[in-house]
PDB file with SEQRES, HELIX, SHEET and CRYST1 records, atoms N, CA, C and O in Angstrom:
SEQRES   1 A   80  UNK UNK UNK UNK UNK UNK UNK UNK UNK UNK UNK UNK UNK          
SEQRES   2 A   80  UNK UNK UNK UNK UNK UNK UNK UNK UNK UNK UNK UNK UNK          
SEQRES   3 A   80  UNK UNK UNK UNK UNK UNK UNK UNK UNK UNK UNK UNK UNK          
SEQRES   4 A   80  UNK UNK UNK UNK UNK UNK UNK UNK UNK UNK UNK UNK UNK          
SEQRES   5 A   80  UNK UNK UNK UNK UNK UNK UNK UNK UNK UNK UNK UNK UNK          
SEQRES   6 A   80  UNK UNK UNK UNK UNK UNK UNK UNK UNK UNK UNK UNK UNK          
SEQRES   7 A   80  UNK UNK                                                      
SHEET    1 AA1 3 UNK A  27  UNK A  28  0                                        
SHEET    2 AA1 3 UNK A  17  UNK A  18 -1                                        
SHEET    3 AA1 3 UNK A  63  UNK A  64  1                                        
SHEET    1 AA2 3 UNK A  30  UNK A  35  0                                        
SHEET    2 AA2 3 UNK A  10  UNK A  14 -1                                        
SHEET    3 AA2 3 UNK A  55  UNK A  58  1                                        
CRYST1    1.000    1.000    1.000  90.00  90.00  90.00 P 1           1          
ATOM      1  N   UNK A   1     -33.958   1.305  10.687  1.00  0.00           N  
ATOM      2  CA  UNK A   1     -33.521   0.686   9.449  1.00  0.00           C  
ATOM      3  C   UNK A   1     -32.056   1.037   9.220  1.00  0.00           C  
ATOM      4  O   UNK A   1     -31.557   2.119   9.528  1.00  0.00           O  
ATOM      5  N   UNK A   2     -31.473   0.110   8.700  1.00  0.00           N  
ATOM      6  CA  UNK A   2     -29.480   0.328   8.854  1.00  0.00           C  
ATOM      7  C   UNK A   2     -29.611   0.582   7.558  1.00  0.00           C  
ATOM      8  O   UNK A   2     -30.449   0.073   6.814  1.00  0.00           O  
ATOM      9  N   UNK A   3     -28.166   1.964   7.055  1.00  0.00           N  
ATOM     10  CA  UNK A   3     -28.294   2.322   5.768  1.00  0.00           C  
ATOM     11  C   UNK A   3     -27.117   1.082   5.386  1.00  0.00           C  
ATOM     12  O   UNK A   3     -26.771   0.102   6.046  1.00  0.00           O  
ATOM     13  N   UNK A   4     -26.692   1.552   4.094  1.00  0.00           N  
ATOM     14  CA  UNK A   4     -26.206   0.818   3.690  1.00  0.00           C  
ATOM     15  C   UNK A   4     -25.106   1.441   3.676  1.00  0.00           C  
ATOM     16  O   UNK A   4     -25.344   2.632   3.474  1.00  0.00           O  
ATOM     17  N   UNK A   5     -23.426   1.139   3.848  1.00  0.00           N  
ATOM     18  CA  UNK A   5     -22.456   1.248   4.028  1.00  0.00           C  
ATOM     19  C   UNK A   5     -21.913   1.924   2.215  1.00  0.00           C  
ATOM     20  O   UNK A   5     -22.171   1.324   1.172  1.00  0.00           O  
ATOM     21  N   UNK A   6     -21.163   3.236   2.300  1.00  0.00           N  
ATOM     22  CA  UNK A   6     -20.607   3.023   0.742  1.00  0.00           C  
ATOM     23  C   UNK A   6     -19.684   2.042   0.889  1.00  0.00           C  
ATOM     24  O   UNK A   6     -19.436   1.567   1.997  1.00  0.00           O  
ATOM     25  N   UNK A   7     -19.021   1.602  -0.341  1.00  0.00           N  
ATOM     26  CA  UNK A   7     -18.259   0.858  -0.381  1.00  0.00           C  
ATOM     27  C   UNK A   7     -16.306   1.556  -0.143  1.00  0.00           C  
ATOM     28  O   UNK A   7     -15.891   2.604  -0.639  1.00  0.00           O  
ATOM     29  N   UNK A   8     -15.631   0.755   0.572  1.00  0.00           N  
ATOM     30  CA  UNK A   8     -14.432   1.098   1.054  1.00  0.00           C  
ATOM     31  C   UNK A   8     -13.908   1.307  -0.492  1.00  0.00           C  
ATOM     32  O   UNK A   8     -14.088   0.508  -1.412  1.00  0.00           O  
ATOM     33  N   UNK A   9     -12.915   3.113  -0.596  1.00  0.00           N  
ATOM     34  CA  UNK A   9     -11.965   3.326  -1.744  1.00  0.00           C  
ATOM     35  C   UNK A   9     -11.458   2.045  -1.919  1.00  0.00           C  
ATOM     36  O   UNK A   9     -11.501   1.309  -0.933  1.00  0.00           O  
ATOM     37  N   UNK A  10     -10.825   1.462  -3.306  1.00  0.00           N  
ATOM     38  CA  UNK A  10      -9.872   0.720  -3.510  1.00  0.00           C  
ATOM     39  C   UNK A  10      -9.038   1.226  -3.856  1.00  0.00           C  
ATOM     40  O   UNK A  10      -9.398   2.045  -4.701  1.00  0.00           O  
ATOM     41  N   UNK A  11      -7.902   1.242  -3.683  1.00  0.00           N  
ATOM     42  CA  UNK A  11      -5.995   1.970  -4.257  1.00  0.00           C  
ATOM     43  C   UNK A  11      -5.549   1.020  -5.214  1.00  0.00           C  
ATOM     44  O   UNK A  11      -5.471  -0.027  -4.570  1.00  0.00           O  
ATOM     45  N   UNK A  12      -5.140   0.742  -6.635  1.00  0.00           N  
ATOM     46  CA  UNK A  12      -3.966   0.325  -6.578  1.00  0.00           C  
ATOM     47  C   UNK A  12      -2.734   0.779  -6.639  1.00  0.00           C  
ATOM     48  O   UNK A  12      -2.889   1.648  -7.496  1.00  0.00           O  
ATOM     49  N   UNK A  13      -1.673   0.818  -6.364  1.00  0.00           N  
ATOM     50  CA  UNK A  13      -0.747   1.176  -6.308  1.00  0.00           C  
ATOM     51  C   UNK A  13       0.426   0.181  -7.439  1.00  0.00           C  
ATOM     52  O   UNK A  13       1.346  -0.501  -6.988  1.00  0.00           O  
ATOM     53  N   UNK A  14       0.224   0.268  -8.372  1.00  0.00           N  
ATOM     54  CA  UNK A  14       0.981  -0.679  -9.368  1.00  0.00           C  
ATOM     55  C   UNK A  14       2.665  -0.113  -9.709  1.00  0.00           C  
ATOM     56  O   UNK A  14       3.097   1.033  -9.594  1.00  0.00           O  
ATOM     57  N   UNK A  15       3.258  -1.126 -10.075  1.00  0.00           N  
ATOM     58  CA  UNK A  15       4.314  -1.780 -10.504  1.00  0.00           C  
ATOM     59  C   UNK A  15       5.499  -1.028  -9.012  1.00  0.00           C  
ATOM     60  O   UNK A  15       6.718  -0.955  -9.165  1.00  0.00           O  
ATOM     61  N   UNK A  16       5.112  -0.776  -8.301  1.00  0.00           N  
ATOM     62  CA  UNK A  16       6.230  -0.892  -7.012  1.00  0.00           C  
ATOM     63  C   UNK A  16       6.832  -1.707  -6.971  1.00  0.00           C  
ATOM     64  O   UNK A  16       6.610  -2.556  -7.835  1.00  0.00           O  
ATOM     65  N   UNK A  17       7.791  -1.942  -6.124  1.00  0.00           N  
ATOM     66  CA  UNK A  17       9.149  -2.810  -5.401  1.00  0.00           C  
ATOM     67  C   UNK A  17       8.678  -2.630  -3.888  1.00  0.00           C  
ATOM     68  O   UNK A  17       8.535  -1.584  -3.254  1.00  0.00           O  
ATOM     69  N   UNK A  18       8.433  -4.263  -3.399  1.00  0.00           N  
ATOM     70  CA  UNK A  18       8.062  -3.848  -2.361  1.00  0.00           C  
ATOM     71  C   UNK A  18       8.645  -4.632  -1.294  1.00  0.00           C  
ATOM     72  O   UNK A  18       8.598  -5.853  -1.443  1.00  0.00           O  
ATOM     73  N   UNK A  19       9.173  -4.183  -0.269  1.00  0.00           N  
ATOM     74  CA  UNK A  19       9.865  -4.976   0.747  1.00  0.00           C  
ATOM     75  C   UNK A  19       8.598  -4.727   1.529  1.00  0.00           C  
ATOM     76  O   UNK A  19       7.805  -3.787   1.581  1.00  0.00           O  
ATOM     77  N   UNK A  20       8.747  -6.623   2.476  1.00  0.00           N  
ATOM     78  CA  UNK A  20       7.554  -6.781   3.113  1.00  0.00           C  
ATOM     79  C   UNK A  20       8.043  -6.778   4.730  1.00  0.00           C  
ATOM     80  O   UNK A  20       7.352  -7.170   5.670  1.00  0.00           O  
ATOM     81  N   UNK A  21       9.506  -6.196   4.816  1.00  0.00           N  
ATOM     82  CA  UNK A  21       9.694  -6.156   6.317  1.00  0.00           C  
ATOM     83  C   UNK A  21      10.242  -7.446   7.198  1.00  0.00           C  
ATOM     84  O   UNK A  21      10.809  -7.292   8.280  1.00  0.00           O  
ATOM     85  N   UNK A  22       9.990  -8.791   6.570  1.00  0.00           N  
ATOM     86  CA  UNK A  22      10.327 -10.820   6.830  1.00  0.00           C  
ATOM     87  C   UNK A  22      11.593 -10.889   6.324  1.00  0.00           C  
ATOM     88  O   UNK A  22      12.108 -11.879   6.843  1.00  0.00           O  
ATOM     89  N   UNK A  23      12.542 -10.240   5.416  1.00  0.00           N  
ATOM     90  CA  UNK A  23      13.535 -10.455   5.118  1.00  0.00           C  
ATOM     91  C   UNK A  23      14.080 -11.586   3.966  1.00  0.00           C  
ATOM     92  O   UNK A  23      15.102 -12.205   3.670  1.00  0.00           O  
ATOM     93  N   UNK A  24      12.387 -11.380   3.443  1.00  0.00           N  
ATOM     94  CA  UNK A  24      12.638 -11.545   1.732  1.00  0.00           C  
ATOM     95  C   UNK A  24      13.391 -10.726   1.366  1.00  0.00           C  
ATOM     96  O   UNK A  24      13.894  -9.744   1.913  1.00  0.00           O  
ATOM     97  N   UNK A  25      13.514 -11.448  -0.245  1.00  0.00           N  
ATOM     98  CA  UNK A  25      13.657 -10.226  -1.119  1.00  0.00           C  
ATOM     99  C   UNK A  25      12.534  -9.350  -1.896  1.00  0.00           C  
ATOM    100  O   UNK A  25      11.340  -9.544  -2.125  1.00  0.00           O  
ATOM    101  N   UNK A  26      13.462  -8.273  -2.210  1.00  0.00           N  
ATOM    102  CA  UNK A  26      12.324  -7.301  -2.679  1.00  0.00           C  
ATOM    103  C   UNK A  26      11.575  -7.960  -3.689  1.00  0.00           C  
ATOM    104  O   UNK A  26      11.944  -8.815  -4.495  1.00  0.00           O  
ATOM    105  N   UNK A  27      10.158  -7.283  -3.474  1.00  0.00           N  
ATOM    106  CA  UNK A  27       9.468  -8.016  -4.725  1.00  0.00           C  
ATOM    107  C   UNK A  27       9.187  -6.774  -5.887  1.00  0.00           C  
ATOM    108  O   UNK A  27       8.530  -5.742  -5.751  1.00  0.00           O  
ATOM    109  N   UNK A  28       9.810  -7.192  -6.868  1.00  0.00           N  
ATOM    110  CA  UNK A  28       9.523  -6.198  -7.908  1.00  0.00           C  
ATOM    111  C   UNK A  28       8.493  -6.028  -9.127  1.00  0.00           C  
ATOM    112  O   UNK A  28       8.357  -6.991  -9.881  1.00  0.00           O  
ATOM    113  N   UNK A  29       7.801  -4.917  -9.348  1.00  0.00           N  
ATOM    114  CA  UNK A  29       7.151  -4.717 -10.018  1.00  0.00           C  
ATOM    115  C   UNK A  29       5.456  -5.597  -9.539  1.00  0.00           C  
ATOM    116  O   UNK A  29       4.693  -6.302 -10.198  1.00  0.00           O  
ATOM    117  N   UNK A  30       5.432  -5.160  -8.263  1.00  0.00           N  
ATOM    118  CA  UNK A  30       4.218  -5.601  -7.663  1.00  0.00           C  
ATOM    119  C   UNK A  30       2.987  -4.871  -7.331  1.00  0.00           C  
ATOM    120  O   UNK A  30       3.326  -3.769  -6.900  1.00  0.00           O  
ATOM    121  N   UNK A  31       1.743  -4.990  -7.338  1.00  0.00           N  
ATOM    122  CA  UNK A  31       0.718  -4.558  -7.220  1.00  0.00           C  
ATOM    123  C   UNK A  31       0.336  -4.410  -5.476  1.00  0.00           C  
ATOM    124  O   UNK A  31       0.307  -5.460  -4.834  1.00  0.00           O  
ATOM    125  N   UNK A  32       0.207  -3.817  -5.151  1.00  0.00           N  
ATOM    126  CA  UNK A  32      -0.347  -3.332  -3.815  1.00  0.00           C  
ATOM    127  C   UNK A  32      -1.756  -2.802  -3.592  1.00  0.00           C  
ATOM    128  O   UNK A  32      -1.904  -1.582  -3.523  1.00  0.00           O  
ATOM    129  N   UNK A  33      -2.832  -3.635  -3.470  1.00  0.00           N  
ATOM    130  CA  UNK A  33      -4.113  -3.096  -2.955  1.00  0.00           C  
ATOM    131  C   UNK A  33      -4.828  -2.553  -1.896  1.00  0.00           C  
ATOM    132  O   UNK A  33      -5.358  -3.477  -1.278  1.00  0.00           O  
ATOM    133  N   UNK A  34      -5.116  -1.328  -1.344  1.00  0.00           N  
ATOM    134  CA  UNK A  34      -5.351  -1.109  -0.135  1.00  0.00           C  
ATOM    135  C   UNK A  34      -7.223  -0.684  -0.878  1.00  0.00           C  
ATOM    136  O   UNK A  34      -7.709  -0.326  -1.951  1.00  0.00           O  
ATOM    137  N   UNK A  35      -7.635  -0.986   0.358  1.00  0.00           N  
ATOM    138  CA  UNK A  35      -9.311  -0.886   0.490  1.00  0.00           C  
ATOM    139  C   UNK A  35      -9.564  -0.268   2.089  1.00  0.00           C  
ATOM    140  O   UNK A  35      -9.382  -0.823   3.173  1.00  0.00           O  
ATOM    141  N   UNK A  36     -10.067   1.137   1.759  1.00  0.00           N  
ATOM    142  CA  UNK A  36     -10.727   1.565   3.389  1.00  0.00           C  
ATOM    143  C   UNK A  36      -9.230   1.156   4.202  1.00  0.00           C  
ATOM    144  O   UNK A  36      -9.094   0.282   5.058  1.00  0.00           O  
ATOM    145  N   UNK A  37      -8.215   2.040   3.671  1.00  0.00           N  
ATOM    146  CA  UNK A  37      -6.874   2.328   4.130  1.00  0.00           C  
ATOM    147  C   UNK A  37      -5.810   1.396   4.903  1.00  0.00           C  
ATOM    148  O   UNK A  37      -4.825   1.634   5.603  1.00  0.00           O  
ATOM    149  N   UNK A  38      -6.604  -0.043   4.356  1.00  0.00           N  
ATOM    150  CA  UNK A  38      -5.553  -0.964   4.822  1.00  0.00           C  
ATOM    151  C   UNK A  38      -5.418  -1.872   3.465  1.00  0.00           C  
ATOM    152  O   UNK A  38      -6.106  -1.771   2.450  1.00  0.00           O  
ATOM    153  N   UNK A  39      -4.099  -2.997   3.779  1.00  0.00           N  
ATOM    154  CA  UNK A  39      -3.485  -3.634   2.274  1.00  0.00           C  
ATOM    155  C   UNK A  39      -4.765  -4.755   2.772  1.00  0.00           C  
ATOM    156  O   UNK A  39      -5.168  -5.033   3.901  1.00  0.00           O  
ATOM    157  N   UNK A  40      -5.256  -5.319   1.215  1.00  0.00           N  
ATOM    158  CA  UNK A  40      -6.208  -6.209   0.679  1.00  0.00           C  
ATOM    159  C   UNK A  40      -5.383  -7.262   0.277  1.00  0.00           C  
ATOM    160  O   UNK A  40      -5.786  -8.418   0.403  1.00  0.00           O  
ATOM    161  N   UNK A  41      -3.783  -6.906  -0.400  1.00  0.00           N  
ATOM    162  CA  UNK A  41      -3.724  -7.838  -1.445  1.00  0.00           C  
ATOM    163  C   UNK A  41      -2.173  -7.444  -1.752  1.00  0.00           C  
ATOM    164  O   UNK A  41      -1.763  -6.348  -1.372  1.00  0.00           O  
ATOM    165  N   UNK A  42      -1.628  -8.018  -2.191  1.00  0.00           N  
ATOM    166  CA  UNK A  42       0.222  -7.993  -2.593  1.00  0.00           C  
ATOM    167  C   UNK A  42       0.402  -8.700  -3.853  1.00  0.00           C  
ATOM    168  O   UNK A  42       1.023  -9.690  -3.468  1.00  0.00           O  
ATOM    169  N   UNK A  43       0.263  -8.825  -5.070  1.00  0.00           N  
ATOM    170  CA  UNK A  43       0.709 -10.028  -5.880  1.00  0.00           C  
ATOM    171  C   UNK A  43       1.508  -8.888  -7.065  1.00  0.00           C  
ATOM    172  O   UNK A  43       1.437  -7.660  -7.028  1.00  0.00           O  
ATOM    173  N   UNK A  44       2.273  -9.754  -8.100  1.00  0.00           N  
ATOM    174  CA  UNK A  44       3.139  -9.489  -8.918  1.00  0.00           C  
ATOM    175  C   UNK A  44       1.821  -8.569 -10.217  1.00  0.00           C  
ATOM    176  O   UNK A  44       0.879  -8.966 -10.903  1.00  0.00           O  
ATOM    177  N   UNK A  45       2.440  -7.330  -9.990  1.00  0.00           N  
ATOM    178  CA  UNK A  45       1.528  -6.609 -11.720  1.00  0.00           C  
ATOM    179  C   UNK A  45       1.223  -7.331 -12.598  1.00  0.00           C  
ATOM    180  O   UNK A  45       2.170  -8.052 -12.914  1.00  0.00           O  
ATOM    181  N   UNK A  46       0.071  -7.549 -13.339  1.00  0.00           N  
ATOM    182  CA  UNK A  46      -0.380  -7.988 -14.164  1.00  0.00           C  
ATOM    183  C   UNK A  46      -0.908  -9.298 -14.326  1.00  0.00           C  
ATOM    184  O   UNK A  46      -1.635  -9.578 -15.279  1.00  0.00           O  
ATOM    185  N   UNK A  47      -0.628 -10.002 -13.572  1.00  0.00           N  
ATOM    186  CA  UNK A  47      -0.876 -11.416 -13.090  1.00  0.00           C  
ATOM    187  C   UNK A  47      -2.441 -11.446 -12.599  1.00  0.00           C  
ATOM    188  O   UNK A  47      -3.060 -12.498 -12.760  1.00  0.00           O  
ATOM    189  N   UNK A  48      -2.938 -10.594 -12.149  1.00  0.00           N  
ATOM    190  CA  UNK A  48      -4.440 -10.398 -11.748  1.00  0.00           C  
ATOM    191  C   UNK A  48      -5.341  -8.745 -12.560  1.00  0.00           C  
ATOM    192  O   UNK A  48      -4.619  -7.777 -12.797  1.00  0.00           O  
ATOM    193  N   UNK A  49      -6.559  -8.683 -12.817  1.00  0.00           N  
ATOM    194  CA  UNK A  49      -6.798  -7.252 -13.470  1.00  0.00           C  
ATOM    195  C   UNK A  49      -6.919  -6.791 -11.897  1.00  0.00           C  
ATOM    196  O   UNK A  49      -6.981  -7.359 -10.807  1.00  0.00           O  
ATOM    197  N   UNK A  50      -6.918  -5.285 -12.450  1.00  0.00           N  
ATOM    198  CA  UNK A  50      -6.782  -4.614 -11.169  1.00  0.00           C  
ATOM    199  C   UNK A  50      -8.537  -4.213 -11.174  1.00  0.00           C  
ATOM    200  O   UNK A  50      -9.202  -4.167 -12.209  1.00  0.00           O  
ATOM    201  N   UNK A  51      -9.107  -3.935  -9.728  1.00  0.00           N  
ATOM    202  CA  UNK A  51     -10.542  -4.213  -9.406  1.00  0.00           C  
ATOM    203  C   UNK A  51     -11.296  -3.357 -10.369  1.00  0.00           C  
ATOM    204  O   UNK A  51     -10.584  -2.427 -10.748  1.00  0.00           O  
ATOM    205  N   UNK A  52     -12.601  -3.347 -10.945  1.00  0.00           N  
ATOM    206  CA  UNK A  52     -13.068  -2.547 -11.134  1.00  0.00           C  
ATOM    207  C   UNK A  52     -13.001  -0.897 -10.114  1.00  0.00           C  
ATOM    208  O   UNK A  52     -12.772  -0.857  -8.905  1.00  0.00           O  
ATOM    209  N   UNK A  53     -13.198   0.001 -10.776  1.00  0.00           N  
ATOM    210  CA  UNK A  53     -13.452   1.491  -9.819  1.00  0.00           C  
ATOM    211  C   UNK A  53     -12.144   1.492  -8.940  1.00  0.00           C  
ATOM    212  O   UNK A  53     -12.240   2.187  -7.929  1.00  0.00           O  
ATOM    213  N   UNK A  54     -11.097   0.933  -9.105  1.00  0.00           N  
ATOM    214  CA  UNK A  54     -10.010   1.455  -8.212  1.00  0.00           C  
ATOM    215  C   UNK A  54      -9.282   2.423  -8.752  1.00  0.00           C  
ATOM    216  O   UNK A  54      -8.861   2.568  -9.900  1.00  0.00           O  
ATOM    217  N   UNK A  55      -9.179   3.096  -7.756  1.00  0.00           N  
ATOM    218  CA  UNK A  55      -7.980   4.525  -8.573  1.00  0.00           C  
ATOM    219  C   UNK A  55      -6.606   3.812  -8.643  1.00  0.00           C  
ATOM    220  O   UNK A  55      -6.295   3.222  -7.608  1.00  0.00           O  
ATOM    221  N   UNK A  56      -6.035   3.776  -9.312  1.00  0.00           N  
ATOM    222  CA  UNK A  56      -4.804   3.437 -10.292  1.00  0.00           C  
ATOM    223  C   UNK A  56      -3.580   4.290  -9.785  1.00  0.00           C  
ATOM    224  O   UNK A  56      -3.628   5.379 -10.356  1.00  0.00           O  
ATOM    225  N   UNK A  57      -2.427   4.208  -8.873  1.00  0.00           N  
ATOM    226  CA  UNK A  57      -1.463   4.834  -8.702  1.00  0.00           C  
ATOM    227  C   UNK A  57       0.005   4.186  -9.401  1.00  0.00           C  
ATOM    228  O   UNK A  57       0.362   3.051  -9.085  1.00  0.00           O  
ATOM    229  N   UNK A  58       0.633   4.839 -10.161  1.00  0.00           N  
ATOM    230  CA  UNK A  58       1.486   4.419 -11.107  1.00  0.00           C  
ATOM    231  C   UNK A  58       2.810   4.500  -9.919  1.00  0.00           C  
ATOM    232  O   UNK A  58       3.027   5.661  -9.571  1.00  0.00           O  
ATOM    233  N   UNK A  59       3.637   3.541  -9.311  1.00  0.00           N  
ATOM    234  CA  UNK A  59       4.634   3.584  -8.470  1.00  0.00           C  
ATOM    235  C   UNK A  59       5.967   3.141  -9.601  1.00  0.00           C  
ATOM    236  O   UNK A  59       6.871   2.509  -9.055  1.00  0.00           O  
ATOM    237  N   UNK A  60       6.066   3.297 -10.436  1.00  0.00           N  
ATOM    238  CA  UNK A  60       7.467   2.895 -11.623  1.00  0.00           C  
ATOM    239  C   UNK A  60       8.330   3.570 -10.776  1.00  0.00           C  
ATOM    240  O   UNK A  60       8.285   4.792 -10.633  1.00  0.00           O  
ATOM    241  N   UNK A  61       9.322   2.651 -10.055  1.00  0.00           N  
ATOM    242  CA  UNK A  61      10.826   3.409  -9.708  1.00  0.00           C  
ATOM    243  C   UNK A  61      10.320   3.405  -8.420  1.00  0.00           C  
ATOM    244  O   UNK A  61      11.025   4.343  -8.046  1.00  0.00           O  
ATOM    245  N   UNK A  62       9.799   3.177  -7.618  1.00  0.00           N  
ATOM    246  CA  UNK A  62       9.353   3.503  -6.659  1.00  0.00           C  
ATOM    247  C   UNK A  62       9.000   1.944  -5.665  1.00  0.00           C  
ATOM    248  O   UNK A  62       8.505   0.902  -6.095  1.00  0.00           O  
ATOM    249  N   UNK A  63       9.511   2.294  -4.061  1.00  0.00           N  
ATOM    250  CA  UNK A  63       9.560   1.282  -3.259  1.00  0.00           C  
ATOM    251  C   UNK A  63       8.352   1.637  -2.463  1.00  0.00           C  
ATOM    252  O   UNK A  63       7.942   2.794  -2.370  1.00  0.00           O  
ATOM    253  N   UNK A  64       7.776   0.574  -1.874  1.00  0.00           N  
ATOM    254  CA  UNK A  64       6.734   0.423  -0.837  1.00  0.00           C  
ATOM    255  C   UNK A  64       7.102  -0.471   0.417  1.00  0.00           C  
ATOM    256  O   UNK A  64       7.358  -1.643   0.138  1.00  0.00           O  
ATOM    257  N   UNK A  65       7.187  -0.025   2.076  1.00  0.00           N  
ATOM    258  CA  UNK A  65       7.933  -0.893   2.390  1.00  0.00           C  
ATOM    259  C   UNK A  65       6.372  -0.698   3.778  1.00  0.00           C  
ATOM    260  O   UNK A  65       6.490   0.055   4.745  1.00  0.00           O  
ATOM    261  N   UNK A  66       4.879  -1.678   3.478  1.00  0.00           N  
ATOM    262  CA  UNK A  66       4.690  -1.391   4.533  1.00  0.00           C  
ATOM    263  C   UNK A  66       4.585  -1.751   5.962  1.00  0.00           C  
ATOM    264  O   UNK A  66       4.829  -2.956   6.028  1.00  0.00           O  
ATOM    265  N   UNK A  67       4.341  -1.283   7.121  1.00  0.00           N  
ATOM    266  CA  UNK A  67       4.386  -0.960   8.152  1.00  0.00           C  
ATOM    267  C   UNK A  67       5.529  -0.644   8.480  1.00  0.00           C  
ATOM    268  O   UNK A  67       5.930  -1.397   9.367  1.00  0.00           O  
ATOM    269  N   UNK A  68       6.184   0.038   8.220  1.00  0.00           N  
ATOM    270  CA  UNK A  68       7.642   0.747   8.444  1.00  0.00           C  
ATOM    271  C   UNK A  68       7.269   1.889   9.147  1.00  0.00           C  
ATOM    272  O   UNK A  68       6.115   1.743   9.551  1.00  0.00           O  
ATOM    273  N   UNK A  69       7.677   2.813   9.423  1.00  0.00           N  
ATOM    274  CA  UNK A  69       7.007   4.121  10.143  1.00  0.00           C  
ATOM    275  C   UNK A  69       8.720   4.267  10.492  1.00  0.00           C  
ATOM    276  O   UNK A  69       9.711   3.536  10.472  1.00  0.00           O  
ATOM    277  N   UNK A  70       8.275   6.139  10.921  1.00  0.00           N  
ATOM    278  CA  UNK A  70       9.608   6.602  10.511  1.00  0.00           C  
ATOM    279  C   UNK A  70       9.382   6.771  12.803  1.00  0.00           C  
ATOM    280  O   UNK A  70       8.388   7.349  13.243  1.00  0.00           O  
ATOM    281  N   UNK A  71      10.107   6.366  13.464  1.00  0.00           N  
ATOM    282  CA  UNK A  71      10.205   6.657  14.719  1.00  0.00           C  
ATOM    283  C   UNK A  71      11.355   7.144  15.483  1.00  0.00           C  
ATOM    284  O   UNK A  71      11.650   7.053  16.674  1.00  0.00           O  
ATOM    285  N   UNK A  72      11.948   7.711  14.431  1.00  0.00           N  
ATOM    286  CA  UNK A  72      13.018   8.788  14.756  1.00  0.00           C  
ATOM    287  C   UNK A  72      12.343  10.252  14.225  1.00  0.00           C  
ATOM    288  O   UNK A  72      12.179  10.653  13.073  1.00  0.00           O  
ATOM    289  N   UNK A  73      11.980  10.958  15.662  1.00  0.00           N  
ATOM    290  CA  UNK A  73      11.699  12.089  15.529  1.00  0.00           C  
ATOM    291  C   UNK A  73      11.500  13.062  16.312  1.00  0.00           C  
ATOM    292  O   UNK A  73      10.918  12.753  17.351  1.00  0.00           O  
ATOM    293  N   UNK A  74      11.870  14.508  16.147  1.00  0.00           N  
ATOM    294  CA  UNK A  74      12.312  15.303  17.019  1.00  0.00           C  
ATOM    295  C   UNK A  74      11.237  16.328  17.578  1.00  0.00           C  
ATOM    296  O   UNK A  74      11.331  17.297  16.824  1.00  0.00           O  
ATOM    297  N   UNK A  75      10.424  16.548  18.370  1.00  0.00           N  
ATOM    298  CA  UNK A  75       9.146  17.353  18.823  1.00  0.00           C  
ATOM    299  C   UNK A  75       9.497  18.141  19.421  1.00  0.00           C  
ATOM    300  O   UNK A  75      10.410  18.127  20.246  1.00  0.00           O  
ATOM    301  N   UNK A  76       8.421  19.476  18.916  1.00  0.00           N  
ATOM    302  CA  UNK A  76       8.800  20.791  19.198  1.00  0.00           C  
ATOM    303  C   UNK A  76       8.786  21.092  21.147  1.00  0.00           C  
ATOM    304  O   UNK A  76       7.742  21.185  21.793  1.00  0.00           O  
ATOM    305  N   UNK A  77      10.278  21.200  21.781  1.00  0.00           N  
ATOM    306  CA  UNK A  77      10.361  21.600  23.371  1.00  0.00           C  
ATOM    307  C   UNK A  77      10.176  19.863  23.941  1.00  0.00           C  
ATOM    308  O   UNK A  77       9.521  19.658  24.963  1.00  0.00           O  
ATOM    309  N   UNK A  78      10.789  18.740  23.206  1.00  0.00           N  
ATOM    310  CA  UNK A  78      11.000  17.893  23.391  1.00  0.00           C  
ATOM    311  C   UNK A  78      12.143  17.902  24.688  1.00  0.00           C  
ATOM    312  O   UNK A  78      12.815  18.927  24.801  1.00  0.00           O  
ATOM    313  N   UNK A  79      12.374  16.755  25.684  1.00  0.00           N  
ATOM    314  CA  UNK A  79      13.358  16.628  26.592  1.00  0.00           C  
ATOM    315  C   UNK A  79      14.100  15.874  26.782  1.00  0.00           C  
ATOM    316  O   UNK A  79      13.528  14.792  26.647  1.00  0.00           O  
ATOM    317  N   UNK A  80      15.210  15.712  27.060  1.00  0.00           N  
ATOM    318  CA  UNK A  80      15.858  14.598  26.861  1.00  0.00           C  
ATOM    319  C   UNK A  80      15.565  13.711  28.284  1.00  0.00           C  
ATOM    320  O   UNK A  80      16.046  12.586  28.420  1.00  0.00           O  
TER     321      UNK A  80                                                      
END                                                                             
């Protein structure tokens, strides 16, 4: 018998600035949804309610730019 799966965290991550990496412009004051650690959803704050049971992250002042990754980096006895 298969159990039943909990359901994936939901994030929101509200009112960010978020560059999407395409070479828009930034989008400001946007909602970012991630579910089971990937994005669900991108739209402008307030324009949609945010899901039931999602934890609520307040990003005011704050940029989101994702799949960016930082790949400048220096490892310990690294070689050139």
């Amino acid at each position: 018998m298969a159990s039943a799966q909990p359901a994936a965290e939901a994030v929101a991550l509200t009112h960010a600035t978020v560059i999407d990496g395409t070479g828009a412009a930034p989008m400001a004051d946007s909602l970012v949804l991630v579910r089971g650690g990937r994005i669900a959803a991108v739209y402008s704050a307030g324009s949609r309610p945010v899901p039931d049971g999602a934890r609520v992250e307040d990003l005011t002042g704050k940029w989101v730019m994702p799949g960016i990754i930082d790949a400048h980096v220096h490892l310990p006895g690294g070689r050139a």
